[in-house]
N, C-alpha and C positions, 0 to 999 in steps of 0.2 A: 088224468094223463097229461093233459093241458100244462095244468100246475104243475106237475112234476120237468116235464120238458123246461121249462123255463126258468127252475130252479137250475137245471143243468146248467141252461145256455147261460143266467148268469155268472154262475162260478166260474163256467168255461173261461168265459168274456175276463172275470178277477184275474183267472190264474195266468191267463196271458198278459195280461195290462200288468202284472207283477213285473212276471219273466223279462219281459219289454223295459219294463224302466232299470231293470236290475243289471239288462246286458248293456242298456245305453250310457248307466251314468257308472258301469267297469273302467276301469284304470288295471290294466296288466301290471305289475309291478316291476316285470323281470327285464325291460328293457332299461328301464332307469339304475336298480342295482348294476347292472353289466356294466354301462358307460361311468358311472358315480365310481365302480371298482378299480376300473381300466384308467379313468381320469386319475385317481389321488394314489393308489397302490403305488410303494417302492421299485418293484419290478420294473425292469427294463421293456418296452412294447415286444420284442423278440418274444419273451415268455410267456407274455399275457394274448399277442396278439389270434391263435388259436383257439387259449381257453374262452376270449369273447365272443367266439363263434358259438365253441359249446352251450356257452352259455347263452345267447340270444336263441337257439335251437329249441332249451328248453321253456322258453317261454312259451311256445307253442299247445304245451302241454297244462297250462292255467287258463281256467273258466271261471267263470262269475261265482261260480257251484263251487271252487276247491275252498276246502275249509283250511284257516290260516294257519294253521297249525304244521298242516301238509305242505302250504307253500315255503313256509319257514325251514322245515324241515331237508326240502328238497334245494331251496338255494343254498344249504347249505352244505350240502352237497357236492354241489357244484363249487361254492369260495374249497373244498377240501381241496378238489384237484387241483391247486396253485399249492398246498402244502408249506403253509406259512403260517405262521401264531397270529392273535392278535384278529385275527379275521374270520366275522361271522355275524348272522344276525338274531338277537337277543328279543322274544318277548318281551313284553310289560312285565310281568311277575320276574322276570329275571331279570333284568334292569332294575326293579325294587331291589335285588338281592345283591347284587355289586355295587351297587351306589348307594346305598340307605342301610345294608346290612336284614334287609325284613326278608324271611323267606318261610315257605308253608315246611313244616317238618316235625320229627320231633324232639330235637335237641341232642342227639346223640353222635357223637364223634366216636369212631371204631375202626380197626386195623388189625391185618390176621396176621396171628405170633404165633405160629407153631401151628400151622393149620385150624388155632383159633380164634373166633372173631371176638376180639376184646376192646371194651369200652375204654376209651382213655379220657374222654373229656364230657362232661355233662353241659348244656347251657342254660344258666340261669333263666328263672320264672317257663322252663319250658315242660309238654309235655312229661317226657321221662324224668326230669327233678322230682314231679309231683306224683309218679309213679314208685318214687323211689328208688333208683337205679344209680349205678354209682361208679365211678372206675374203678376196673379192677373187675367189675361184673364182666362173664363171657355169654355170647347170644349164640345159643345152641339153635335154636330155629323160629322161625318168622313163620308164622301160620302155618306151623309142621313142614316147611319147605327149608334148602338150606341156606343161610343168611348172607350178605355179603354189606360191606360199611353201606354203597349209596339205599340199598332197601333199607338197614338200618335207620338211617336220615330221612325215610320220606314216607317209608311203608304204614297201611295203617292194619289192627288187627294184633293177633296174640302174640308174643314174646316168651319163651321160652328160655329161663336164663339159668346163670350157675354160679353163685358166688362161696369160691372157697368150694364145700364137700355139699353144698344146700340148692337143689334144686328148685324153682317158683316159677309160676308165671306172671306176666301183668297182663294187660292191654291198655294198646297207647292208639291215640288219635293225633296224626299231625294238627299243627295249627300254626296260624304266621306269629312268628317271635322275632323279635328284634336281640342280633347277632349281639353280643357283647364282642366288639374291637380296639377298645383303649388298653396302649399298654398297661401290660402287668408287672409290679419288681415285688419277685419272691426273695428275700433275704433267707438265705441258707446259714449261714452264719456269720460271726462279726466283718468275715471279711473277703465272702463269696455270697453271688445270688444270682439269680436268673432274671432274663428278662425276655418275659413273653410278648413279640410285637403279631398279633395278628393280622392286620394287614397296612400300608401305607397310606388309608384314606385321610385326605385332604384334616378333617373334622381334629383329629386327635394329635395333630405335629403342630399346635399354635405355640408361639415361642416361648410364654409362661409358663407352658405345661412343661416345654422341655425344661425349661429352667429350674423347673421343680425337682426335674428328672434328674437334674446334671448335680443337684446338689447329696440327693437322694445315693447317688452310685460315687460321690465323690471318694467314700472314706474305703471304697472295696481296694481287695488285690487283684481280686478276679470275677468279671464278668462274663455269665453265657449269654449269648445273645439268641435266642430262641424261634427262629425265624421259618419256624416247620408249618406246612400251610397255609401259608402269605402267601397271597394270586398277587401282590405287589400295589400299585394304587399309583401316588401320586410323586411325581419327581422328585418337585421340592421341599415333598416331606422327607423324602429320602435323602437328600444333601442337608435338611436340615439335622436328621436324626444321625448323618458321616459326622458333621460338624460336632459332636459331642465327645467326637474321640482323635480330631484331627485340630489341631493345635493354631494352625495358618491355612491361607485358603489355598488348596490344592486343586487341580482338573482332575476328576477321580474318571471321565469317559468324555464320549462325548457322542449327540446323534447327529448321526448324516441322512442327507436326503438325496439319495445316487441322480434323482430326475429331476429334471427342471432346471434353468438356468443356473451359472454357479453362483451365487451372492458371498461378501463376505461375513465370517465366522461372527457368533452373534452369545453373550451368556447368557443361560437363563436366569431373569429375576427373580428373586427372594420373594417369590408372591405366589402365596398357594391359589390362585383361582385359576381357572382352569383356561377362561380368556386371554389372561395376559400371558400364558404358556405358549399356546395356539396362534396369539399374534406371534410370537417371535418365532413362532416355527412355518407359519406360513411366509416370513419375510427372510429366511436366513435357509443355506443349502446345508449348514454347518453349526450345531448349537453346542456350546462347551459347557458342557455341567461342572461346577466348580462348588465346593463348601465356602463357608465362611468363619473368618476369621473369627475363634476363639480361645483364649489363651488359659481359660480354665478348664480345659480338655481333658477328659479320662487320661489318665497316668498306668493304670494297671492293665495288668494282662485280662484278654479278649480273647473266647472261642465263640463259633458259630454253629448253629445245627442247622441242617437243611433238610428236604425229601423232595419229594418227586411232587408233591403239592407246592415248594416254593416255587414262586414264577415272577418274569416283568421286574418291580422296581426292587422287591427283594433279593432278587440275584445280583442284581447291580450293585446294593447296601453289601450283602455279603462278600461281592468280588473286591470289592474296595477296602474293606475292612481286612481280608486276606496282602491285598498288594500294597498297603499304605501302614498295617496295623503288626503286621505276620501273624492275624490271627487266623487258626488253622481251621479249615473247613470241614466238619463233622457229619456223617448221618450217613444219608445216600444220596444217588445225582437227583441232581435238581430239573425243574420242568425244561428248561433249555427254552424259554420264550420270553424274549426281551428283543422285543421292535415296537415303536411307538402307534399303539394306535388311536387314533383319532373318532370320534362318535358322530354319527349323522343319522336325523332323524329318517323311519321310511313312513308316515302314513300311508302310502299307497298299499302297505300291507296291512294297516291298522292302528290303531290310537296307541301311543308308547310304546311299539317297537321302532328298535334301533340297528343299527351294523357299526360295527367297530371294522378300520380300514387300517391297514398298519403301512403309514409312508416316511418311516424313517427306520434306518438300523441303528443299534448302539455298539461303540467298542470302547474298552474300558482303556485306564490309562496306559496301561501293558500290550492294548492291542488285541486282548483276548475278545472275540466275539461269542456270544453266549448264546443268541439263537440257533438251536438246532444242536448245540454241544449242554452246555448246562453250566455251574460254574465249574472252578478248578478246585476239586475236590480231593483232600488229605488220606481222610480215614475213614473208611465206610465200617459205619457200627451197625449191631443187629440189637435187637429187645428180646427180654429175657422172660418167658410166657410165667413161670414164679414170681417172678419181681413182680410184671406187671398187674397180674390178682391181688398183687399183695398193695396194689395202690402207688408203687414204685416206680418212677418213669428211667426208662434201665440208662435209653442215651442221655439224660441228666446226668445221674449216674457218674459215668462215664466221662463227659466233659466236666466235669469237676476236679475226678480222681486229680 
């Protein structure tokens, strides 16, 4: 009985000497987000200066015990109620997945056409390639349940598909793939083709590549510019990739910073790193995005497709190409999220997480602002649930005719 008591008393003794050092050496997280928000966010103190109350109230509410996940979840929450793009704070694994393109999944891109969930894009070396799945394939049900794209993209377990009149099933296991995002140019014929730009990251806009690109699309009439999808990325990949259809250097927007002292107007330099962005945006109230002078610039006609996934630098590419180019803007509205935001690490919630803070707005050379509206959008097209089976991307299609 002796022994047994004293096995107690020391576990007892462990589990407090734990608890003890676990509460001593806590770090709350939530008063540092509030002020790091309130300090860089564009908003004026009038709008914010409430939500910082709310928000230091629910710090209250995290203990040594809340699993990160939950803390994550809930300040983010709380960045909603300010109801601005751009602002939120990002796991580790999701941070891999915007910045590096590596995400757990299983390769499947899908979109309901006619009340059905049909496959349009497969990614290479993933999951479902190796299942064999294909566009055009429709996903009748995800472990007998009914399907929708993001389960599509992450779910693991039976697939229920339907290709043409042939019903099968697979089973797929997510796993982390590395996204393919370098542009794509499909030549459609001698003198039309497509150009698939995934998204605007820094890696894929180096100037030889464009150079390849500008030689590649020189001899077309007509160019799509393919831009469905793109969360956006990096500026001056995007005034690089204006620059291939803009002839002399024009101010295609520009970002402003409403707070802080007024300094004067500042251009971004021709420099994809991300530093020398960040310096000129920290020292200027005013940044003129401007292309660069190139004289062997696309000649021929320019349309654009967009959706409700393009966002950020790709609305900016596309509004530009509309006001500079008259190339007319296809699909559906776009995500309406184009404010600059800027990334800071938070250890105090854990190793590689981040928040993105957005302290600048953008307006384009017309003035049009795009956060919260979308671009200025032409022709809203729909996909055509036959074409699409049949492997036929319908607003392709369409932006050709």
């Amino acid at each position: 009985m002796t022994r047994i008591l004293g096995i107690l008393l020391a576990v007892s003794c462990a589990y407090g000497a734990y608890h003890f050092t676990l509460q001593r050496g806590f770090v709350n997280p939530y008063p540092a987000v509030c002020d790091l928000v309130a300090e860089r966010i564009f908003l004026d103190d009038s709008k914010i200066k409430n939500w910082k109350k709310t928000c230091s109230r629910r710090s209250r509410l995290v203990t040594p015990y809340s699993p990160k996940k939950l803390i994550i979840k809930d300040m983010n929450n709380a960045l909603a109620l300010l109801k601005v793009s751009h602002l939120e704070v990002y796991d580790s694994s999701e941070v891999a997945s915007i910045w590096r393109g590596e995400s757990l999944e299983t390769g499947i891109e899908s979109r309901f056409v006619d009340g059905e969930l049909v496959i349009y894009k497969i990614h290479p070396d993933s999951p479902a390639q190796e299942a064999g799945l294909k566009p055009g394939d429709v996903i009748q049900s995800i472990n007998a349940e009914q399907p929708n794209p993001w389960e599509a993209q992450t779910e693991q377990g039976s697939y229920l598909m339907l290709r043409q009149d042939r019903e099968f099933s697979v089973k797929i296991k997510p796993r982390s793939i590395q996204r393919s995002e370098d542009l794509n140019l499909e030549i459609k014929s001698a003198q039309n083709a497509v150009l698939e730009i995934p998204s605007f990251r820094a890696a894929f806009f180096e100037e030889e590549k464009l150079k390849t690109l500008q030689q590649q699309i020189a001899p077309l009439r007509k160019l799509v510019v393919d831009l469905r999808g793109n969360p956006g990325g990096n500026f001056v990949a995007g005034l690089r990739f204006l620059s291939l259809f803009m002839c002399k250097s024009e101010e295609v927007g520009r970002l402003v910073k409403p707070r802080g002292p007024v300094k004067a107007p500042a251009e971004l330099p021709n420099d994809l790193r991300d530093q020398e962005q960040l310096a000129v945006l920290d020292n200027s109230s005013e940044i003129l995005l401007k292309t660069y002078d190139n004289p062997q610039c696309f000649k021929g006609e320019v349309r654009v497709l967009v959706d409700g996934k393009s966002s950020s630098v790709a609305e900016m590419v596309a509004q530009a190409l509309k006001e500079f180019k008259k190339a007319p803007l296809l699909g559906s509205p776009s995500r309406g999220q184009l404010l600059v935001g800027v990334w800071y690490p938070l250890e105090e919630v854990g190793p590689g997480v981040q928040i993105s803070i957005p302290e600048a707005i953008y307006l384009s050379h017309k003035q049009h602002q795009i956060e919260g509206q979308g671009v200025d959008l032409d022709r809203v097209l729909y996909y055509s649930l036959p074409e699409m089976q049949a492997g036929i991307d319908s607003w392709v299609k369409k932006a050709l005719d």
